[in-house]
N, C-alpha and C positions, 0 to 999 in steps of 0.2 A: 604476518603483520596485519591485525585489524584496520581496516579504515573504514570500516562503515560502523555511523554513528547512534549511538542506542539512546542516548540520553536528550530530552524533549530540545525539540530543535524547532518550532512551531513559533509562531509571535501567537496564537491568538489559539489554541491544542481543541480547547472547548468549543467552540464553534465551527474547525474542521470535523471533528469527531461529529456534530449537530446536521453539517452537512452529508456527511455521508452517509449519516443514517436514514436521515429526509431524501436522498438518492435511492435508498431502498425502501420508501415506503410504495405499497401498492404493488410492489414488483412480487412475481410466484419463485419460488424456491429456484427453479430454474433460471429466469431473467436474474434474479438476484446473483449468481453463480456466475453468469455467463460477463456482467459488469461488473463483477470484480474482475474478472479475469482478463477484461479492457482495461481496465483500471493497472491491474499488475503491469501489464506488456506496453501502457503509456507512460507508466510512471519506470519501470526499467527501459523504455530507451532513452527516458530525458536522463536519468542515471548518465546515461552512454559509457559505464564501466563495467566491464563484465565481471569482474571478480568483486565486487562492491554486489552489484544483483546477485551470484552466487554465496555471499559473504549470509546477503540478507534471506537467501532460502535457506543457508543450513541455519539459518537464528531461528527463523519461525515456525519449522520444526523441531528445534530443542523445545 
């Protein structure tokens, strides 16, 4: 059973996307890498479902 949701869930998609670009400006390949990778493990435990984050790894590898 799917529950994790793919389709734009955002009020405002364009200027999250604006921000997180401007998060990575100036940053070296590495800092860039290392804050997503904050980013992931912040934004899966406000998730706080585990098979909704597992749902959303096997998507992002398809």
């Amino acid at each position: 059973m799917t529950k994790l949701t793919t389709t734009t869930n955002l009020t405002n998609p364009d200027a999250v996307y604006a921000a997180i670009i401007d998060a990575h400006r100036d940053l070296t390949d590495e800092q860039s890498a290392a804050f997503n990778a904050r980013m992931v493990l912040l934004l899966a435990n406000h998730i706080g479902d585990d098979d909704i984050v597992l749902e959303a790894l096997n998507a992002a590898q398809a």
